[in-house]
C-alpha positions in Angstrom: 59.9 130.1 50.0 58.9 127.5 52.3 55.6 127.1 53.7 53.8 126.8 56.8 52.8 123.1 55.9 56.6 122.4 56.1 57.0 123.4 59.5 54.0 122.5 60.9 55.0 118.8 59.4 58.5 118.9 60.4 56.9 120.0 64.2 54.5 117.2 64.7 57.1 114.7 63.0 59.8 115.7 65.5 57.8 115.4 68.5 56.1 112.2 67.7 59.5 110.7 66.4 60.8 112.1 69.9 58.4 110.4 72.0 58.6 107.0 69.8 61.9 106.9 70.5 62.2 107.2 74.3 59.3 105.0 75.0 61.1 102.1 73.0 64.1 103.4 74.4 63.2 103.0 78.5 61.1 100.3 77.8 63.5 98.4 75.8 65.8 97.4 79.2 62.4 96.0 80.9 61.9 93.7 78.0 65.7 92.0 78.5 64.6 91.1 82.0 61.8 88.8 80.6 62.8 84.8 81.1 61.0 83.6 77.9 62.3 85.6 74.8 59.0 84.6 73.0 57.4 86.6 75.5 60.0 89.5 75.3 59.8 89.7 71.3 55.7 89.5 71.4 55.8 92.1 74.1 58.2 94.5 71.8 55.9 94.0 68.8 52.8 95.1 70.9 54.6 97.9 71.9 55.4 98.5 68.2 52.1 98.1 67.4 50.7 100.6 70.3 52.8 103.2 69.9 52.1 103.1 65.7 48.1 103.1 67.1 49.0 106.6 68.6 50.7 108.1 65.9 48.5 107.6 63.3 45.0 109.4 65.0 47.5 112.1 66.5 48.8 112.8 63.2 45.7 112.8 61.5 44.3 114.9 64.5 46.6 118.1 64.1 46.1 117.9 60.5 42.6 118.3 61.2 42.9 121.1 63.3 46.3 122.8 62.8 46.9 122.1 59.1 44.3 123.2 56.7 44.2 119.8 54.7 41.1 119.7 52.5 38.9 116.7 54.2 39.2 114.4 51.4 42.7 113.9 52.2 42.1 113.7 55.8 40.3 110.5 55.7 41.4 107.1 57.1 43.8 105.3 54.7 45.8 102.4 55.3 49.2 104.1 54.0 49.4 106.4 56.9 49.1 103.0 59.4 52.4 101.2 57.4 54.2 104.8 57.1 53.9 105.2 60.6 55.0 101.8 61.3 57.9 101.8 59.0 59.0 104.9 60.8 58.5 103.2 64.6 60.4 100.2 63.6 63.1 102.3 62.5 63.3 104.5 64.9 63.0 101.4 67.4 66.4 100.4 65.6 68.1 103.1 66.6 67.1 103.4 70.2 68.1 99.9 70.9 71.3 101.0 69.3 72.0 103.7 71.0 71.0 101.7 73.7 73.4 99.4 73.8 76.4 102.1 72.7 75.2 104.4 76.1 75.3 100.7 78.4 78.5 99.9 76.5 80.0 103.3 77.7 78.8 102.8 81.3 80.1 99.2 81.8 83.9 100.3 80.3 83.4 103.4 82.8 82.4 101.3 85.4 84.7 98.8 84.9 87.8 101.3 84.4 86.8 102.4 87.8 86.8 98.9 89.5 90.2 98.9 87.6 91.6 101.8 89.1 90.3 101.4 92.9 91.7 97.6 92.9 94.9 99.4 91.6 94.7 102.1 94.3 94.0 99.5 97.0 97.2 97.2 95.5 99.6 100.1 95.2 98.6 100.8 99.1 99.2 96.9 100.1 102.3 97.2 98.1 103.5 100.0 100.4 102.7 99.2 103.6 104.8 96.3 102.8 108.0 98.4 102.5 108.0 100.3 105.1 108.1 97.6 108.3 110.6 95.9 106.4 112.9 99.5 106.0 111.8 100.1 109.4 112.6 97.0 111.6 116.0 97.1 109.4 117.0 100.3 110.6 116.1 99.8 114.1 118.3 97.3 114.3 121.3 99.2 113.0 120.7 102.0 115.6 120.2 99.3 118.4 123.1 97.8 117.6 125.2 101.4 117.3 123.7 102.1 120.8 124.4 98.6 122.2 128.0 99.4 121.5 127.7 102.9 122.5 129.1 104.6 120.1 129.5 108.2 118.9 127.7 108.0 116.3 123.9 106.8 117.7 122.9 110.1 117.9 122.9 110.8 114.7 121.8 108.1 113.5 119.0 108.7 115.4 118.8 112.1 114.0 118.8 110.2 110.1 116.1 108.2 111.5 113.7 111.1 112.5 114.6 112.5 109.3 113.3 109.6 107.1 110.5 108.8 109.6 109.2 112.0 109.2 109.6 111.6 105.1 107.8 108.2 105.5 104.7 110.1 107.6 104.0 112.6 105.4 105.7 112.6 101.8 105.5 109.3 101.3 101.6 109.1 101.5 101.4 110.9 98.5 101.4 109.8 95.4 104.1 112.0 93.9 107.2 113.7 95.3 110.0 115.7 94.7 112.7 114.4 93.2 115.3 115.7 95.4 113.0 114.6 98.2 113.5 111.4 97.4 117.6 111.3 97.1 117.7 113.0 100.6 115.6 109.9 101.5 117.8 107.5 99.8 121.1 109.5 101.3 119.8 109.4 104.7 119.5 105.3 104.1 122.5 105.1 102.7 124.5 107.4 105.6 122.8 104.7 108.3 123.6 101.7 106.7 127.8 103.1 106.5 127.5 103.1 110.0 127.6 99.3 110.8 129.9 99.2 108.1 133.6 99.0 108.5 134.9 100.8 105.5 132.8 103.6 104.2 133.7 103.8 101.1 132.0 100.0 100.4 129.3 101.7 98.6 129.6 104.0 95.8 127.1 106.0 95.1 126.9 108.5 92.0 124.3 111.3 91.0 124.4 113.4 88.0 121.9 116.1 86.7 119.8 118.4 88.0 116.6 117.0 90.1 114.6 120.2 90.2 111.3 119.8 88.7 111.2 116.5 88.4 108.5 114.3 90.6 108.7 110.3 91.3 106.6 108.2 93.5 107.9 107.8 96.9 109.9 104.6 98.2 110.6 103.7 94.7 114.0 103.6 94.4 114.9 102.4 98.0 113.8 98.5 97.4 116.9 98.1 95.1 119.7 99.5 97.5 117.5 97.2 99.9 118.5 94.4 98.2 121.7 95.4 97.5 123.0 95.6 101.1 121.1 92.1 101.7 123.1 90.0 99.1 126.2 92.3 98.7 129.3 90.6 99.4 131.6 93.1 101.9 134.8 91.6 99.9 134.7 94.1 97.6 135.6 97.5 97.8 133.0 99.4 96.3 130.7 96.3 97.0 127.5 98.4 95.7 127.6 101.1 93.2 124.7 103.4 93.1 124.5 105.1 89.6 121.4 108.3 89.6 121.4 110.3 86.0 118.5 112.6 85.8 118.2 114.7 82.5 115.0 116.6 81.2 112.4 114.0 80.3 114.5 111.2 81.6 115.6 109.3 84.9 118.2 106.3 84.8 118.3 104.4 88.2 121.2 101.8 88.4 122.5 99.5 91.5 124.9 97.1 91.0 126.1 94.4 93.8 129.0 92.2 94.2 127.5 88.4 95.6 128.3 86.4 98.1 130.1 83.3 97.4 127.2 81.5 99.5 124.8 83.6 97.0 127.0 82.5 94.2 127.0 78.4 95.2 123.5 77.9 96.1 121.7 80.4 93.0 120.0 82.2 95.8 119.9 85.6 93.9 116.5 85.6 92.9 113.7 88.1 92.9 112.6 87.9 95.7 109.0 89.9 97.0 110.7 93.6 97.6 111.6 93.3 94.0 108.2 91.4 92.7 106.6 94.1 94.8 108.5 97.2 93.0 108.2 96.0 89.4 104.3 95.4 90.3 104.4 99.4 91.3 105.8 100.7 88.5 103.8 98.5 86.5 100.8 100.2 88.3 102.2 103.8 88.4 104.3 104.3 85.2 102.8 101.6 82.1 104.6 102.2 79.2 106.8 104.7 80.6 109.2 102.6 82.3 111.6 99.9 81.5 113.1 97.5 84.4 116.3 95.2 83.9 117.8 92.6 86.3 120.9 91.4 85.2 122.7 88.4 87.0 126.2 88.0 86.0 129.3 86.1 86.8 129.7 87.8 90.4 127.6 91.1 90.5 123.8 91.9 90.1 122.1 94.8 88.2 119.2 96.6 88.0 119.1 99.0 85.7 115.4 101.5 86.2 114.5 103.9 83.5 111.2 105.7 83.9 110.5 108.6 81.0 107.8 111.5 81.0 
């Protein structure tokens, strides 16, 4: 059976162990801030030294009056001094430990966030650089259908409204539907046939079922971009638009015929739409993504997968 003596010495242990700890603990940061580290290691061993001061009178204190001891073995001996300071210096040890593990923590926290609101801020530089350049691009088109007034401004002002009205409020958030997203790319696709002579120049395929699925907005409309920018019109499909969604897996290919100007001067680069759109999926899908650009003989492909 275990006696009184035990608990009453496991008690007054605890608490002095306790209050060892947090004053080496708390005071430990102050002594960092010192210029001189002579001065910072003297100051730590007075500390030491203090707190050990304490220990030992409190200890024999409640001894005196809470434990019973005989007197003879309450008298001042030198072994309780170095057991207390063998215990503060270890103790000491770990609260400058678990110092530096708790400061550790809050430095890779604070730093993840500093990560992630540069991130946030990039991704929103990022898109307010597509949509002027979609914008202006499409203006243009209908200007140019009304300057010839034909039939066909109307609804392409219609198409417009449509994607305007995506672009105000889907396209600020960070995720959207799927099918969201091809009615987008449709609607881009339907006004950029318009200045177009034949309208079967571009091909464009989709296969799967797109309910359920989510993808970040104005993802997929940078390629088709850049497609209709360097396409040659000699070809007939001149831009093939492949979409293949399956149940954990999206496959986005666009491939373009080039110009023969493209062709002779090696002007099919990446340019910043594209740089801009492999930085966002870098930002929005790492390690769940894989991005191809393929220059050949006379086309260019990009080839997107993104995975769950």
């Amino acid at each position: 059976m275990v006696s009184n003596e035990y608990f009453k010495e496991v008690l007054i242990t605890t608490i002095l162990n306790m209050l060892s700890f947090y004053v080496i603990h708390f005071s430990f940061p102050y002594f960092l801030k010192f210029k001189s580290k002579i001065f910072a290691i003297f100051s730590g061993l007075v500390l030491i030294f203090l707190i050990t001061a304490f220990r030992t009178p409190v200890e024999l204190m409640f001894w005196k009056h809470f434990g019973n001891m005989p007197e003879k073995e309450l008298l001042f001996n030198w072994i309780y001094v170095w057991n207390n300071l063998r215990l503060v210096i270890i103790i000491g040890i770990y609260a400058i430990l678990i110092w530096y593990l708790i400061n550790a923590f809050e430095s890779q926290k604070f730093k993840q966030e500093l990560i992630n609101q540069r991130q946030a801020g990039e991704l929103a530089l990022l898109r307010s650089q597509v949509n002027p350049h979609f914008l202006f691009n499409t203006l243009n088109n209908i200007y140019a259908l009304v300057y010839k007034k034909s039939d066909e401004a109307p609804d392409a002002v219609m198409k417009l409204s449509s994607i305007m009205r995506y672009m105000l409020y889907d396209a600020t958030n960070d995720k959207v539907p799927l099918e969201k997203e091809i009615e987008y790319l449709k609607s881009f696709i339907a006004l950029q046939k318009l200045r177009i002579k034949n309208p079967e120049f571009i091909l464009l395929n989709i296969e799967g079922n797109a309910e359920g699925h989510f993808i970040a907005p104005m993802l997929l409309i940078s390629f088709v971009e850049n497609a209709f920018k360097h396409g040659s019109k000699k070809h007939i499909p001149g831009i093939i638009i492949n979409l293949l969604v399956n149940k954990d897996r999206l496959n986005f290919e666009v491939v373009n015929y080039l110009k023969k100007t493209t062709l002779t001067n090696n002007e099919h680069e990446i340019g910043m739409g594209l740089s801009n759109i492999s930085r966002r999926l870098e930002l929005i899908y790492p390690g769940k993504h894989s991005l191809i650009f393929n220059k050949e003989a006379e086309t260019f492909r990009v080839n997107l997968v993104i995975t769950k």
